[in-house]
N, C-alpha and C positions, 0 to 999 in steps of 0.2 A: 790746627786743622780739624782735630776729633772734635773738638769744643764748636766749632763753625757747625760742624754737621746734625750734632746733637741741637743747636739751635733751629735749624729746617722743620717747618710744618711735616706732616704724613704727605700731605698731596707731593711736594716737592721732592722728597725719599720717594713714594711708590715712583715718578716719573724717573727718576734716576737709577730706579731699581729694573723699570723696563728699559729704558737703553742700555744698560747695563748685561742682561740676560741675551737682549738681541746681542750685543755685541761679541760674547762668548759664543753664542750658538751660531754666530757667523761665524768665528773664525774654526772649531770644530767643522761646520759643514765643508770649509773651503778646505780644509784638510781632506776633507774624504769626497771631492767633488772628481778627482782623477780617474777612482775606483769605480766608477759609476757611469757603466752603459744605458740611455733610458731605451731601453726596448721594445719592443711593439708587445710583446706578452706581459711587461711590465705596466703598459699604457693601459693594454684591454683588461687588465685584475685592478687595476685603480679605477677603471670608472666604474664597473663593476660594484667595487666595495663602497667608490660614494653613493651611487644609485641605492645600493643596501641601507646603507646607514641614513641616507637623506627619506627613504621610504620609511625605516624607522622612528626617525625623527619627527617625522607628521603623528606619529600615537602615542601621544602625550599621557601618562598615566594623571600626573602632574605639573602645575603650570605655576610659576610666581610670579607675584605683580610687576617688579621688573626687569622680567627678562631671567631662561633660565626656565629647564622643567626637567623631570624624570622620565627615561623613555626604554622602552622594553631593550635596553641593550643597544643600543644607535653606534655606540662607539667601537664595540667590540668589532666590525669590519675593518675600520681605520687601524685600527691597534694591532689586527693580523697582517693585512698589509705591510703595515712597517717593520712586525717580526719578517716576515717573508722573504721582502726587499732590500729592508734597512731603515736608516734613519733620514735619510737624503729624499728618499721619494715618497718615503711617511706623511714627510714636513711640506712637501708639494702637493702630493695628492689632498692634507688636510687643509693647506691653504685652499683649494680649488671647492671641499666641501663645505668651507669656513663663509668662502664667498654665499654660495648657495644657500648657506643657513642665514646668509646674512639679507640675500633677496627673500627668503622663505616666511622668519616671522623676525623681525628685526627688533632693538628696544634703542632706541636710537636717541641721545641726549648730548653728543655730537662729534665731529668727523676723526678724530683723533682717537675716541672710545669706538667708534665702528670698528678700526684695526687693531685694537687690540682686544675687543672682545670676539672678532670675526674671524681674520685670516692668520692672525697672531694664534689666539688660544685655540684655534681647532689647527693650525698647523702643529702646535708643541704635542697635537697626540702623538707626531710622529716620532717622537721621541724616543717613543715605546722599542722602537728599533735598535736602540743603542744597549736594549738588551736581549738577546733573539732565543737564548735558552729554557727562559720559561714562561709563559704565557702570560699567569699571573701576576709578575714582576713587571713582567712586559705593560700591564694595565694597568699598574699603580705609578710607574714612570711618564706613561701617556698621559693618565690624569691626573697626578700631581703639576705636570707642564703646562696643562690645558686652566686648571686650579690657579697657578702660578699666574696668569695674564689676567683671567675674570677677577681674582682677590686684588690684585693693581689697580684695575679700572674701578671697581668699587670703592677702593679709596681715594680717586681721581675724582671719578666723575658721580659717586653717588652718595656722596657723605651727609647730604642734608637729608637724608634717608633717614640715618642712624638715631637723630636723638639727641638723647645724653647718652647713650653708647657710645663709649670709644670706636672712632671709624674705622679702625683694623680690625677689634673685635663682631664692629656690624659686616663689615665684607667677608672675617672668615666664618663668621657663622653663615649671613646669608649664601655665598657661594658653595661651603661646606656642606650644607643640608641640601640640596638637590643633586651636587654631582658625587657627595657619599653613597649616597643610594644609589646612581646609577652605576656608581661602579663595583658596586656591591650585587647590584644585577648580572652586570658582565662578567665577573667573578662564579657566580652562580651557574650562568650559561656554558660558561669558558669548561667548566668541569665534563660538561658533556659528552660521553665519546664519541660521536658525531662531531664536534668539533675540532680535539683533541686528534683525531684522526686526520682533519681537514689540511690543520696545519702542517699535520708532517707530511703528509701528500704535497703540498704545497711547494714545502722547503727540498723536498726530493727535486721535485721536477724545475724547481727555481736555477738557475747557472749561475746567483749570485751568492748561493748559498754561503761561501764562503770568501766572499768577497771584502768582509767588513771585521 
């Protein structure tokens, strides 16, 4: 069976490696789907923080040819969020901005790469959740998730990009270099105490605080 698999092209491993992720991350969410009230405070701070981040996300510092750019902190809304809330309403609310980014400026090469570059990788910000202690952690968890769906789809669907580059190497350099920096921005910002304060105001007045 190892000898079968070691046989499989990249494209065939990266597809197997995404149903693979969804399948876990299904069944974690459906474990912690009891614990979870969706609230009306919780609804009005999620649109809230897509509105933030999708406002973000139109001020492109930097843009790449396909698809993919660096933005003044777009994500650090989503990623407080799901410290806030958790990982459950993260993964929802990033779907919902995932769509939005995907009407907004789309790189579309086709329907299968829509959802996993779209409601997939911006739902896995919400991951960020499944660590609520510290912020920072919090935003290498969200975008390594979000990382995790665009570097699959790259070796899917944009390998003839690559070269002679090996196509794992072209997807994780290409996806690496625009969402390093961004989250090395939100890293940056996240330090702020203004921010820093935000959150824990936040997690006070949240009633799920302790819920996850």
């Amino acid at each position: 069976m190892f000898k079968k698999l070691l046989e499989l092209n990249e494209t065939t491993l990266a597809i197997l490696a995404v149903l693979f992720i969804i399948g876990i991350t299904g069944i974690i969410m459906f474990k912690k789907r009891k614990q979870v009230n969706l609230t009306t405070k919780m609804m009005v701070y999620g649109s809230l923080c897509i509105s933030l981040s999708f406002v973000l996300s139109n001020i492109r510092l930097y843009r790449l040819p396909q698809g993919g750019s660096v933005t003044p902190a777009s994500m650090l809304p989503m990623v407080i969020y799901a410290v806030v809330f958790g990982p459950l309403p993260g993964i929802i609310a990033g779907v919902a901005y995932g769509l939005l980014q995907y009407i907004q400026a789309s790189y579309v090469v086709h329907w299968a790469q829509i959802i996993i570059d779209y409601p997939l990788a911006f739902g896995f910000l919400g991951l960020a959740g499944l660590y609520r202690k510290n912020l920072i952690v919090a935003l290498v968890i969200g975008t390594f998730g979000r990382f995790i769906m665009h570097f699959l789809s790259g070796i899917i669907f944009f390998g003839h990009y690559a070269g002679d580059t090996p196509v794992a190497l072209y997807s994780l350099i290409y996806n690496g270099s625009f969402l390093g920096v961004d989250l090395l921005i939100c890293i940056v910002v996240s330090f702020m105490p203004q921010i820093q304060n935000l959150v824990r105001e936040l997690k006070k007045k949240s009633s799920l605080l302790n819920t996850y």
